[in-house]
N, C-alpha and C positions, 0 to 999 in steps of 0.2 A: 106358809111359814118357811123361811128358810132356815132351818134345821138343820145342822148343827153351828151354822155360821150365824144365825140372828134368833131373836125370840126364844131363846131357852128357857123351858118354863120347871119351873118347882115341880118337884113331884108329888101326886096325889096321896089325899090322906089315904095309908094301910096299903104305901106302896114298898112290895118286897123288893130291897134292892141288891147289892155285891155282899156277897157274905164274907163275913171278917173270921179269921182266927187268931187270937192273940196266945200265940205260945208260949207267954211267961208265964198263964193260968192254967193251960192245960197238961193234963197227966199222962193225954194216950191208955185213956179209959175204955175207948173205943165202942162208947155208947151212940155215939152221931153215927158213927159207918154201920152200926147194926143193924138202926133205926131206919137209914137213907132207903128211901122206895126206888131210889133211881141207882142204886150203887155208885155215887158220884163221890163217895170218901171212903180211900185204903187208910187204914194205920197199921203200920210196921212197927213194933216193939222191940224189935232185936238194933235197927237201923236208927231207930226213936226218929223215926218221919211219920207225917200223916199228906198223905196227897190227898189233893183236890181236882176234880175235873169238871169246870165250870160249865164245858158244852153238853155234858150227861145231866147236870143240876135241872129238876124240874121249879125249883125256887117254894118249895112247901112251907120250909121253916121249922121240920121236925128236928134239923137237927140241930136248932138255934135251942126248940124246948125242951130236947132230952140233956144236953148240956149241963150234968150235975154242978161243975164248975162256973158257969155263965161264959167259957172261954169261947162261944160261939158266939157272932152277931149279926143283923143286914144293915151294912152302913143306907143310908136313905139319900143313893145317890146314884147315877144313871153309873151304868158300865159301859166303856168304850168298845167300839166296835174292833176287831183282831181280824187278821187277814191269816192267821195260821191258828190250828185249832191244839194247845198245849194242856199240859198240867201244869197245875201248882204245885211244889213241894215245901212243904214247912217242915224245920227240924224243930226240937223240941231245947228246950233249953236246961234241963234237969239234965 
């Protein structure tokens, strides 16, 4: 296969992919970061940021199901490859 240039293929059933946050739902409850077994999500409540650190993510999905809001998701789509390892900052929108 040449990968990523040709043959791209769907991804399998019950495959975990890029996880979403949509901040119009969430509160900064901070029940995802408690949850996280990899410490891959800070929430700051004074700042109303939640960072994400996608290279510490073990991709479980705990914090898609603790997610009292459903503001958590895994889009079912490949994540591109990064040449620099960052975080994500999401501000909150309340």
């Amino acid at each position: 296969r040449r990968y990523p240039f040709k043959d791209i293929r769907e991804p399998f059933p019950g495959y975990r992919g890029k996880i979403h946050f949509d901040m119009e739902k969430c509160t900064l409850c901070s029940a995802c970061a408690r949850l996280c077994p990899a410490n891959a999500i800070a929430v700051n409540k004074e700042a109303k940021t939640l960072e994400y650190n996608p290279f510490a993510c073990i991709y479980c999905a705990t914090c898609v199901d603790s997610c009292p809001r459903k503001a958590i998701s895994m889009e079912v789509t490949y994540s591109p490859p990064a040449t620099v390892k960052s975080e994500e900052t999401y501000h909150s929108k309340e």
